[in-house]
RODO-2510 file (C-alpha; in nm, 4 decimals, decimal comma):
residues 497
     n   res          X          Y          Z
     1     x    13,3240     9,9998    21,7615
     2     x    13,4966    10,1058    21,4432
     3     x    13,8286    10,2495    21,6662
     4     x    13,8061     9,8963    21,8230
     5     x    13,8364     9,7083    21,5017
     6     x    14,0857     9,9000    21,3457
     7     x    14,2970     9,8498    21,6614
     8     x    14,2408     9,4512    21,6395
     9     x    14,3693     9,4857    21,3290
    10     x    14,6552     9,6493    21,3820
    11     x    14,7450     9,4684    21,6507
    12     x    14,7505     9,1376    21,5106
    13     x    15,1455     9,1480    21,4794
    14     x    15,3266     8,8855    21,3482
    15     x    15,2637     8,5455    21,5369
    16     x    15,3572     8,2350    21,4055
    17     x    15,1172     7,9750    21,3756
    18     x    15,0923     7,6124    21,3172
    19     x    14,8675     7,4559    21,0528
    20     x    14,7575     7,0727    21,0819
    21     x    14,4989     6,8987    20,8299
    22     x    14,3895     6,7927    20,4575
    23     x    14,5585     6,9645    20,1907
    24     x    14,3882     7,0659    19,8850
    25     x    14,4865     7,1280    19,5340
    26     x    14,1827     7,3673    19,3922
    27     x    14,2093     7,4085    19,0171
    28     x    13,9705     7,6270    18,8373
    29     x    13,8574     7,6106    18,4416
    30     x    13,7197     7,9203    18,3521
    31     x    13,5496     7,9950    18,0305
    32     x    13,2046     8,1299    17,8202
    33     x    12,9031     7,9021    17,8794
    34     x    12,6375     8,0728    17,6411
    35     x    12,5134     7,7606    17,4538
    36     x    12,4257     7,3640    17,4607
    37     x    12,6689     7,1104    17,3270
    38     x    12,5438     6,9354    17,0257
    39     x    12,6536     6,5714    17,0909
    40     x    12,4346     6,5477    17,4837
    41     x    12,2236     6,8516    17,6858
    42     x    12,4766     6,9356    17,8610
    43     x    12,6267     7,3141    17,8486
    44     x    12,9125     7,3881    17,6623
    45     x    13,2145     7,5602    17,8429
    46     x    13,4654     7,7524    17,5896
    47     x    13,7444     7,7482    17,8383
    48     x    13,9656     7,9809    17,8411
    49     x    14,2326     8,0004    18,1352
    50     x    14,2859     7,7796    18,4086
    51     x    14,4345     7,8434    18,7378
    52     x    14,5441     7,6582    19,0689
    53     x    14,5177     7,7545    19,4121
    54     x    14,6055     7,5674    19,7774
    55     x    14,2627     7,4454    19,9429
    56     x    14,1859     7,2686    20,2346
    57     x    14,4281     7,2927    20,5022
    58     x    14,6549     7,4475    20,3005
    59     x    14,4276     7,7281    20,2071
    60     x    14,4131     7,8321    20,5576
    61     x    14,8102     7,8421    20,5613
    62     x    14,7155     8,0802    20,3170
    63     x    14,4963     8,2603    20,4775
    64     x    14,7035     8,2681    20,7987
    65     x    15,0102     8,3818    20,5885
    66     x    14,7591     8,7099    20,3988
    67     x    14,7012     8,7931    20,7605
    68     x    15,0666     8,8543    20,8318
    69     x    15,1505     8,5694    21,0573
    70     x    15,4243     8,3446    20,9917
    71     x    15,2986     8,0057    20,8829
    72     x    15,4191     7,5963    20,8773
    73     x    15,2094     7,3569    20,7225
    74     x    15,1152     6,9795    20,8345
    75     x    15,0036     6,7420    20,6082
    76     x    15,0599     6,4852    20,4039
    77     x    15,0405     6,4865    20,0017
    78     x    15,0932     6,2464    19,7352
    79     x    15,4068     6,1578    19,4805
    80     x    15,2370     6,2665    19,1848
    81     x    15,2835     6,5417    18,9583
    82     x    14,9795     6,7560    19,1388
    83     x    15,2218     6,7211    19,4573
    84     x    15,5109     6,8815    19,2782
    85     x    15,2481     7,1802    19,1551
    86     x    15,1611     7,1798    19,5167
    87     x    15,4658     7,2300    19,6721
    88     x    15,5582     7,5068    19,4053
    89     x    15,2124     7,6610    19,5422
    90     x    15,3460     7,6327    19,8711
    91     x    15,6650     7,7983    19,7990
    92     x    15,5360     8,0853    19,5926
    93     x    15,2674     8,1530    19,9148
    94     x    15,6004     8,1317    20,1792
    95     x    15,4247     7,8802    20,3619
    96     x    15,6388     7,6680    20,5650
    97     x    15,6512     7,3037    20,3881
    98     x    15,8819     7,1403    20,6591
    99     x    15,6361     6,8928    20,7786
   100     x    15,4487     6,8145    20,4376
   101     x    15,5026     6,3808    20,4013
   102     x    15,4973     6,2371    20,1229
   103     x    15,2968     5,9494    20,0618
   104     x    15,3440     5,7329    19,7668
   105     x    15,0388     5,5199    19,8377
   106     x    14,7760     5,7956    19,8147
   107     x    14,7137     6,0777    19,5175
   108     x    14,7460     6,4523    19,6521
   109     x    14,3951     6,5758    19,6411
   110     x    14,2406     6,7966    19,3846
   111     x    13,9290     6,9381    19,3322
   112     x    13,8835     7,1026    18,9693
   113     x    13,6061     7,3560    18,9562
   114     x    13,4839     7,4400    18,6306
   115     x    13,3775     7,8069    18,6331
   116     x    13,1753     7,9143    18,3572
   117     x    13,0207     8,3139    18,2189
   118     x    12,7468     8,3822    18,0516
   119     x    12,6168     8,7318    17,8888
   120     x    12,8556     8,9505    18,0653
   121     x    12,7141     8,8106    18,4568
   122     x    12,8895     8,7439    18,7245
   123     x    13,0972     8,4027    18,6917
   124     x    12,9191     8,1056    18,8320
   125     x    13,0433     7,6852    18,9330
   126     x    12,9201     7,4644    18,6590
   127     x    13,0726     7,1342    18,7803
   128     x    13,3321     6,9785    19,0019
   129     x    13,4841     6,7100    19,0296
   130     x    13,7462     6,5629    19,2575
   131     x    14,0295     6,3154    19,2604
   132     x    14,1025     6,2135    19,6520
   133     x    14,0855     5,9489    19,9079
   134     x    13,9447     5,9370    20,2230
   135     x    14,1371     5,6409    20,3970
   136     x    14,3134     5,7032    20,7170
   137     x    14,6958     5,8039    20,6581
   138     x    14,8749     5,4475    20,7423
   139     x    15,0794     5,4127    21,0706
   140     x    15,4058     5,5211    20,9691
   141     x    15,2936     5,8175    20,8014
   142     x    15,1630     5,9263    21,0925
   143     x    15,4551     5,8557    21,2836
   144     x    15,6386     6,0155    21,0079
   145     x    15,4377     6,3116    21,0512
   146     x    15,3943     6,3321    21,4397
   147     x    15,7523     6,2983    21,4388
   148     x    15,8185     6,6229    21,2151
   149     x    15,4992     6,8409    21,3481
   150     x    15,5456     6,7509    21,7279
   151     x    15,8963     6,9064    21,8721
   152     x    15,7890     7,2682    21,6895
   153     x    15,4167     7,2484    21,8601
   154     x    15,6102     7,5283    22,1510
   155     x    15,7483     7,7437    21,9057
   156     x    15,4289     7,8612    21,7906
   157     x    15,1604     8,1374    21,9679
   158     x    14,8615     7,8997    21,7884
   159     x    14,8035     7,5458    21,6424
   160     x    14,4924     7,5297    21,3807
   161     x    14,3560     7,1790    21,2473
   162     x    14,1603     7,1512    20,9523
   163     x    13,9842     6,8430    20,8991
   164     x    13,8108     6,7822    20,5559
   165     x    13,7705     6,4247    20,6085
   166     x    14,0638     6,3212    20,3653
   167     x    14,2476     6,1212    20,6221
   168     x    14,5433     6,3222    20,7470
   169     x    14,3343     6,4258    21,1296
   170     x    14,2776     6,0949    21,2580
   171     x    14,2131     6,0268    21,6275
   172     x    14,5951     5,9288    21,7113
   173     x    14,7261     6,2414    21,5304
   174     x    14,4857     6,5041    21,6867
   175     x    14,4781     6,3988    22,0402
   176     x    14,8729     6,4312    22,0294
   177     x    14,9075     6,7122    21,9002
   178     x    14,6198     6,8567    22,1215
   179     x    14,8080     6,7109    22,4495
   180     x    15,1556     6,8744    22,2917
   181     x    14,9918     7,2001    22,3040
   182     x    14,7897     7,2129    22,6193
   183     x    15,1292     7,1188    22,7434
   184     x    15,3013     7,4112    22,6325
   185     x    14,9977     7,6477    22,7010
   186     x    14,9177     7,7177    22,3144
   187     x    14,5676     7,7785    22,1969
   188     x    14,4526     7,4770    21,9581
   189     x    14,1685     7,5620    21,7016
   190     x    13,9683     7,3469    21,5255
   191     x    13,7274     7,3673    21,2160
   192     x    13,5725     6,9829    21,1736
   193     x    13,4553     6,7513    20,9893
   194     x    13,0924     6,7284    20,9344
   195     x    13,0200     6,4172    21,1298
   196     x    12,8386     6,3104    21,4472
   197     x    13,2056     6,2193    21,6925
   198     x    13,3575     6,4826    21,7792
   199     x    13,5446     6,3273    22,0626
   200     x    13,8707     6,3355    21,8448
   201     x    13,8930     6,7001    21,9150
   202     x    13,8294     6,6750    22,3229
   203     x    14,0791     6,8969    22,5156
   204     x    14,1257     7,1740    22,2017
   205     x    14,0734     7,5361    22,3147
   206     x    13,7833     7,6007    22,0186
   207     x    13,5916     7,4681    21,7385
   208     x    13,4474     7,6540    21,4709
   209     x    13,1856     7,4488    21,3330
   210     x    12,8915     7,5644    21,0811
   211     x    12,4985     7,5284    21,1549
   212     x    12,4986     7,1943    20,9527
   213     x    12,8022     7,0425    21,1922
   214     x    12,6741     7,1849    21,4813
   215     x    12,3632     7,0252    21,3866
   216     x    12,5452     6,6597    21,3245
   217     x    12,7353     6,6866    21,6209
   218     x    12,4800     6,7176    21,8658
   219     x    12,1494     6,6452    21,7234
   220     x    12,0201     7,0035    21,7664
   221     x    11,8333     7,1903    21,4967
   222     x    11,9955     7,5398    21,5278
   223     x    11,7192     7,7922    21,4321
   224     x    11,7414     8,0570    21,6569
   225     x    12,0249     8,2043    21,8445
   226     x    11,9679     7,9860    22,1736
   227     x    11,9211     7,6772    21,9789
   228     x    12,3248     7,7860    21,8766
   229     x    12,4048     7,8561    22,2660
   230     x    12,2482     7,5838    22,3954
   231     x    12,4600     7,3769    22,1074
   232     x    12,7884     7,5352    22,2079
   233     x    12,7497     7,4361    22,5682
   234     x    12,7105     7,0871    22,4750
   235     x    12,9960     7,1459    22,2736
   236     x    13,2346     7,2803    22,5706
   237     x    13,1032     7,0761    22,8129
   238     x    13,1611     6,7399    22,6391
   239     x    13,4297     6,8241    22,4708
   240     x    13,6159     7,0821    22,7146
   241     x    13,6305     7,3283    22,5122
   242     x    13,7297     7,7322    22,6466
   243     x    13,4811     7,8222    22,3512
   244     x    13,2353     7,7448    22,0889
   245     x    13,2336     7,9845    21,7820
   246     x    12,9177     7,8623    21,5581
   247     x    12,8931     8,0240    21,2227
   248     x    12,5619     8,0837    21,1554
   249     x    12,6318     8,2379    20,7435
   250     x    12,4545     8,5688    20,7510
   251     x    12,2934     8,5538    21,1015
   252     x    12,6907     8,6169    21,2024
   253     x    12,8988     8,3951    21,4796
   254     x    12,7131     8,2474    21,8245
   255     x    13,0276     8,2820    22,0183
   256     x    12,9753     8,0663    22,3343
   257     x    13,2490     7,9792    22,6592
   258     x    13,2800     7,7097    22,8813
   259     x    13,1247     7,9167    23,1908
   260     x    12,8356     7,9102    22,9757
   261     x    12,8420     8,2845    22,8786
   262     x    12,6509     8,3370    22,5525
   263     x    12,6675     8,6087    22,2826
   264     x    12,5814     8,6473    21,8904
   265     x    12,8029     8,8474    21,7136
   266     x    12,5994     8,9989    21,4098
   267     x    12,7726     9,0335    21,0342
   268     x    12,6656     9,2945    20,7955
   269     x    12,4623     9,1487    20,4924
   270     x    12,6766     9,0858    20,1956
   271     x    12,6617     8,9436    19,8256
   272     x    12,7252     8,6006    19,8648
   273     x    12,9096     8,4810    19,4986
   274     x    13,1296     8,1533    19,6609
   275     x    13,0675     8,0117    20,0022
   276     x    13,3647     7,8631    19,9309
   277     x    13,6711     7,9063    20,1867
   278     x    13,4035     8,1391    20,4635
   279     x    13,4798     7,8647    20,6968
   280     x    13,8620     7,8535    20,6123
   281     x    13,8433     8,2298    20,6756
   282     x    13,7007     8,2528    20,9561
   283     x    13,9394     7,9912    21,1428
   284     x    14,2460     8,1552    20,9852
   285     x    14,1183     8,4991    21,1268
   286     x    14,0277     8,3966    21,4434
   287     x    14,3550     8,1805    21,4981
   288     x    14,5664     8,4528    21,4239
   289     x    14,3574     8,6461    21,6456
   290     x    14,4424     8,4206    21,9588
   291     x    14,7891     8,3604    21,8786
   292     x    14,8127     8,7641    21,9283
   293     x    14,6393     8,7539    22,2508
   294     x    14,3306     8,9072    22,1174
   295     x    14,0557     8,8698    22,3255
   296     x    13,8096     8,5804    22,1639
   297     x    13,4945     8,7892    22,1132
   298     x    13,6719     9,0402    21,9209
   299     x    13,8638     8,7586    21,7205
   300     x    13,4525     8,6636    21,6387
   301     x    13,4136     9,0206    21,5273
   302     x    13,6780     9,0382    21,2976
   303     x    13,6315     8,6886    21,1653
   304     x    13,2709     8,8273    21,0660
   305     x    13,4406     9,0598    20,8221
   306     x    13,7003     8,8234    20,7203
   307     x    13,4469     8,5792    20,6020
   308     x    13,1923     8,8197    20,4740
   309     x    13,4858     8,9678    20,2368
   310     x    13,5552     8,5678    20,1668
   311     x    13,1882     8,5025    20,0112
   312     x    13,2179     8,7993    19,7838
   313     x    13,4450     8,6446    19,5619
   314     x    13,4748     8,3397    19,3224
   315     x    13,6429     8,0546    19,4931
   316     x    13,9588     8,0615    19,7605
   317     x    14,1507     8,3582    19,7953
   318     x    14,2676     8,5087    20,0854
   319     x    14,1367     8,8074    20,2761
   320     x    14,4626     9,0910    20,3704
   321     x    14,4231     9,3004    20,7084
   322     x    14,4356     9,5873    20,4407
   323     x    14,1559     9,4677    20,2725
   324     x    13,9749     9,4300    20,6455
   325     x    14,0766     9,8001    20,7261
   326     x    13,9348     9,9243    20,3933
   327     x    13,6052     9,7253    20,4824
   328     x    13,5549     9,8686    20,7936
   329     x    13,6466    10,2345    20,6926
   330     x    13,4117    10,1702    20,3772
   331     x    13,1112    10,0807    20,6063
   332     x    13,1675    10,2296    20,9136
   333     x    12,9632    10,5506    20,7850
   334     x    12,6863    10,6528    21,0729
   335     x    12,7015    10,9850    21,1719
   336     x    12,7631    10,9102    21,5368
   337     x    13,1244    10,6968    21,4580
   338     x    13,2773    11,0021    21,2330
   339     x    13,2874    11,1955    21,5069
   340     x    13,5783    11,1574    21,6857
   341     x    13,8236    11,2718    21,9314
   342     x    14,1579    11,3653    21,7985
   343     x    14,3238    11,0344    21,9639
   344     x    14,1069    10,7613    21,7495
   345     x    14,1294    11,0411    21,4266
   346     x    14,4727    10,9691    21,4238
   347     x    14,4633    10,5415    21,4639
   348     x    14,1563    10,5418    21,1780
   349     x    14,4056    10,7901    20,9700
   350     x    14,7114    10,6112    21,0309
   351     x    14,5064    10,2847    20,9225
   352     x    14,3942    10,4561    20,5958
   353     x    14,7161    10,5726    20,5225
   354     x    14,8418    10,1775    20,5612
   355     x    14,5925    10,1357    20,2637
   356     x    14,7395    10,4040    20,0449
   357     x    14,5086    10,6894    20,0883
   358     x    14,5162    11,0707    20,0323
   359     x    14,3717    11,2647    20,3350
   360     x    14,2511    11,6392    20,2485
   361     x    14,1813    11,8351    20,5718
   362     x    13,9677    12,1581    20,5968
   363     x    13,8497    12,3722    20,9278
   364     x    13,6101    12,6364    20,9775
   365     x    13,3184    12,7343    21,2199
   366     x    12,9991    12,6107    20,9786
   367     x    12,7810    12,7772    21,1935
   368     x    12,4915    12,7314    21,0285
   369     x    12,5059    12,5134    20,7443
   370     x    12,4635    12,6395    20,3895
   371     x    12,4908    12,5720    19,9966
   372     x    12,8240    12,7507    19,9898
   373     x    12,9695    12,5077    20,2645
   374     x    12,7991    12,1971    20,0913
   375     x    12,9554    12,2771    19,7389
   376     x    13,2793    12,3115    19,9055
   377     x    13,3093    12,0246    20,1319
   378     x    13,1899    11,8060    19,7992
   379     x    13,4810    11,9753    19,6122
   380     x    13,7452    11,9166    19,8801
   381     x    13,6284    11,5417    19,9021
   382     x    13,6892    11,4918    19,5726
   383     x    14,0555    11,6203    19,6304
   384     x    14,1615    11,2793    19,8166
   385     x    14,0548    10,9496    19,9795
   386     x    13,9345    11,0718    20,3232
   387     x    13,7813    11,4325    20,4403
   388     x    13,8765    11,5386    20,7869
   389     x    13,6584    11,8387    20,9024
   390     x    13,7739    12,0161    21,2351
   391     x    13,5334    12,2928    21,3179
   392     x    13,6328    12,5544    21,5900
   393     x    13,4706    12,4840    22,0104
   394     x    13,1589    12,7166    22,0919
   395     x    13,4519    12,8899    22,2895
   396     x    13,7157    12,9063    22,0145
   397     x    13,4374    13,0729    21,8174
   398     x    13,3754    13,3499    22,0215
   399     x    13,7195    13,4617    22,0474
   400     x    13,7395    13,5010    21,6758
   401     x    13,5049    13,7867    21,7358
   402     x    13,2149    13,6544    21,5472
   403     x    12,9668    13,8025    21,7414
   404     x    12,8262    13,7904    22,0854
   405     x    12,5442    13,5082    21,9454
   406     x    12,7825    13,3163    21,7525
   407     x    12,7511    13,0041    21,7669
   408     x    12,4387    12,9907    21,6453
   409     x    12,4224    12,6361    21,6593
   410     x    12,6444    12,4556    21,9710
   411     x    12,9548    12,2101    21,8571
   412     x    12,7983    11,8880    21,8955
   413     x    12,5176    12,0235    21,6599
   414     x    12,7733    12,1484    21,3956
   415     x    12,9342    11,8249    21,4342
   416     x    12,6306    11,6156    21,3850
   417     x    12,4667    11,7949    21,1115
   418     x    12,8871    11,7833    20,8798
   419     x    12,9081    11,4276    21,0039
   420     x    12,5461    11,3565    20,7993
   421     x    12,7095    11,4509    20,4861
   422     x    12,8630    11,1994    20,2684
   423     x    13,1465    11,3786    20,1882
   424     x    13,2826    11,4400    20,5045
   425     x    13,4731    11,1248    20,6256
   426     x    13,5609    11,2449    20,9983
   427     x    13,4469    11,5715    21,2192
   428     x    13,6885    11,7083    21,5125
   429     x    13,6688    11,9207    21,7029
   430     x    13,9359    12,1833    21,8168
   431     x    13,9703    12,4545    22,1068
   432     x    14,2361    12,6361    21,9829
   433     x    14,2598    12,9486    21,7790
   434     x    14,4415    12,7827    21,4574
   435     x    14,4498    12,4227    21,3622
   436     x    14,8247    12,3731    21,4386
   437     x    14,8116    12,1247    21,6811
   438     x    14,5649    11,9205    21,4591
   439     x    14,7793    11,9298    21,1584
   440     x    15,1097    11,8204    21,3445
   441     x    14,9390    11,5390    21,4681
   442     x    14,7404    11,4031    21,1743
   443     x    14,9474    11,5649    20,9136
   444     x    14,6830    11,5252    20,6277
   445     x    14,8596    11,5692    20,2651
   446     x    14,6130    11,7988    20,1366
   447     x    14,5207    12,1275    20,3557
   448     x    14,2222    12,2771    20,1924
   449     x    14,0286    12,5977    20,2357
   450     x    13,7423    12,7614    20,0444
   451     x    13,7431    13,1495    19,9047
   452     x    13,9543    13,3298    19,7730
   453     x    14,3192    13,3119    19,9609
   454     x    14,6907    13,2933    19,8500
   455     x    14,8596    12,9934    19,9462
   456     x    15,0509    13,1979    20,2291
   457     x    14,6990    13,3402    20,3557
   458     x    14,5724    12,9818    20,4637
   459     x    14,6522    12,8946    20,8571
   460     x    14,8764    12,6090    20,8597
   461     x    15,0227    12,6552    20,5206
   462     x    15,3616    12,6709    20,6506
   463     x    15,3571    12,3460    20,8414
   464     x    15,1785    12,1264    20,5784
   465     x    15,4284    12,2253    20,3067
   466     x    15,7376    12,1913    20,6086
   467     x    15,6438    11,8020    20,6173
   468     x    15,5893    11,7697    20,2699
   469     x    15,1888    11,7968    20,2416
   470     x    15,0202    12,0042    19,9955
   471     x    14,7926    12,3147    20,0258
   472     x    14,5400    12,4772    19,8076
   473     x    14,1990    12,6862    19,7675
   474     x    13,9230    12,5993    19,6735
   475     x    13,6170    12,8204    19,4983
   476     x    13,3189    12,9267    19,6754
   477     x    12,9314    12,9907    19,6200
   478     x    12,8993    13,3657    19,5716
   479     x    12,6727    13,5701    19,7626
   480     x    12,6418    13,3449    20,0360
   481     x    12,7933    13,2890    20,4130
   482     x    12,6692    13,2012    20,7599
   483     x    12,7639    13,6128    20,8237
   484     x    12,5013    13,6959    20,5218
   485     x    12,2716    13,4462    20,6889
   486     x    12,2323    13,5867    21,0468
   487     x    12,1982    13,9912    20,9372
   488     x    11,9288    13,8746    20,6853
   489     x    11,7559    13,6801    20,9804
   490     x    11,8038    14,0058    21,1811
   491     x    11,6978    14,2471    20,9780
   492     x    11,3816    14,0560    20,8982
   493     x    11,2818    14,0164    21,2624
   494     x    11,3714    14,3965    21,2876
   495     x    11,0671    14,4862    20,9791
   496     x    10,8853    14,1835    21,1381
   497     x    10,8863    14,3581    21,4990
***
């Protein structure tokens, strides 16, 4: 599963997608709350920066745009001075602004969180307050709008709506654009309103509603993971929908399809600091997803990391692929997944090197593990990023002339017991008498070795430092080595017999 992911991710590309809905102006106070104000018992914030972001639909945009897709924005903001900072926003993010109306008759929505510490813990939302309206966009605004949004529906791989209720997705609006796209055979995704009429969004591809909008929407309590399936089928079959993806927060995604197939896609536990923006996140993730032709159940898996990275932090900010690789790398640790075949070593390297890391490679036999070979592999470990361990075949073993008993221990026992270690990041395992073939494929910049050898005594010395790589040796336990090991054990089995 971890080759998979980092595949997903690095086949994403660079789609361009389409982004319909309620913009959002999120500005944050931040500042020390340690005491009560004197004038009312209320706490006292000493504020001490403030900060904007883009929320709502325009958050996604956001999103979509950290994800590496190319991104225009629909929607429709006010003529106020928050609409200027919101453009600017826009701008700075290299969002696509094209079809952003202007609408003198409404203010451009904000919503100011205050954010307040208190003795050195972890920042926490005091208050917020909002400035919005949630009337319906007037007729020609929305004709205004349709009018700039519609003709570029085709030139996109994906079209996401994001309805917060603010008035910009109303039925007119949706349905057209939803007809444009089934027209032109482009995936529409939506993440609704909480609300009990959903027919606005008949005829999209998805939704990606929460358990509370799941529950609104078709009067289901969703408890357990068939209450979610049996949800999503309503879902499809009313409103013909290809798929259902219900977030369920830490019980992962219920990802459910029209033919009624059913699965639930499991998220690792996390820290949860700021629900806020999961469920941007997660459409964002999974919209990018389908405008690459990713398959949708591994557009839910990925989502799952996108919006567990999402509630680790205080308020919006997007999740990068890079920060998605590093995630999965980071907690992708059993000992089954770090061994691998040369062919996924080299994707799960080439995806660590995207995030800026030093790889340190070492080989050897480790025959029978020891204190000496633990000390060293810590050592090399703490050379770089990433430890790659390639340890010789049973076969390649006995043509070093170790001995007619050697290995002591076959190669997918060596490899189990290295991959157990915390230091070592990845086990291989070669046939060959050197590690050549290894090295010119994965070209690691640090070739390591343990004892005590010149630079020019190490195998592969000369074709790390060809390409630029680094080599070096590293100390060793004395008195110890798997050779030591097995005459002690025979000599005592000698005086024993």
């Amino acid at each position: 599963m971890l080759n998979h992911l980092v595949d997903l991710i690095q086949r994403l590309g660079t789609p361009r997608v389409l982004v319909l809905g309620d913009a959002i102006l999120d500005r944050y106070i931040w500042g020390d709350a340690e005491r009560v104000s004197q004038e009312a018992p209320v706490i006292l914030l000493r504020a001490d920066r403030d900060e904007v972001r883009l929320g709502g639909a325009a958050n996604v945009a956001n999103m979509v745009r950290g994800l590496g897709a190319e991104v225009t924005l629909a929607t429709v903001a006010g003529a106020d001075a928050d609409s200027a900072v919101f453009r600017r926003e826009l701008a700075r993010a290299g969002i696509g602004g094209g079809a952003v109306v202007c609408d003198s008759s409404r203010p451009t929505t904000v919503k100011e969180r205050f954010i307040g510490r208190a003795q050195n813990r972890h920042p926490h939302q005091m208050l917020r307050v909002d400035r919005e309206t949630r009337a319906p966009v007037e007729g020609h605004i929305a004709t205004e709008l349709l009018e700039r949004l519609l003709p570029s529906v085709g030139d996109h791989q994906a079209v996401l709506i994001s309805d917060y209720g603010k008035g910009v997705c109303t039925p007119e609006i949706v349905q057209r654009v939803i007809a444009a796209a089934r027209e032109a055979r482009v995936p529409v995704i939506v993440d609704p309103r909480p609300g009990s009429d959903y027919a606005l969004y008949r005829g999209a591809t998805a939704v990606t509603p929460n358990r509370l909008e799941t529950r609104l929407a078709t009067g289901r309590e969703i408890r357990t993971s068939e209450d979610a399936f049996e949800a999503g089928r309503q879902m499809c079959r009313d409103l013909e929908l290809d798929h259902a993806y219900i977030t369920l927060d830490s019980d992962g995604i219920a990802l459910v399809s029209a033919d009624g197939s059913a699965q639930q896609l499991p998220t690792r536990k996390r820290q949860v600091y700021d629900i806020t923006g999961a469920g941007d996140m997660v459409l964002a993730t999974i919209g990018v997803g389908l405008a690459a032709g990713i398959a949708p159940v591994d557009m839910a898996r990925l989502a799952n990391v996108a919006g567990g990275l999402e509630v680790e932090r205080i308020g919006v900010v997007p999740v990068t692929r890079e920060e998605m690789l590093a995630d999965i790398l980071a907690n992708s640790r059993g000992t089954p997944e770090k061994v691998c075949t040369v062919d996924d070593l080299e994707r799960q390297i080439a995806a660590r090197r995207s995030l800026g890391q030093k790889i340190v490679f070492t080989n050897g036999c480790f025959d029978i593990l020891h204190a000496g070979h633990v000390t060293y592999l810590q050592q090399a470990a703490d050379e770089g990023d990433c430890l790659i361990v390639a340890i010789n075949s049973d076969a390649s073993v006995r043509r070093l002339n170790k001995g007619p008993e050697r290995p002591i221990f076959n190669q997918e026992h060596r490899a189990t017991i290295l991959a157990a270690l915390e230091a070592v990041d990845y086990v291989v395992v070669f046939d060959e008498a050197t590690p050549h073939v290894l090295l010119e494929r994965l070209r690691p910049d640090l070739l390591v070795k343990g004892g005590t050898y010149q630079r020019h005594e190490i195998v592969g010395w000369e074709l790390v430092e060809r390409y630029g790589g680094s080599v070096k040796a590293l100390g060793q336990v004395p008195g110890i080595s798997t050779t030591r090991i097995v005459e002690r054990l025979r000599e005592d089995y000698r005086k024993a017999g």
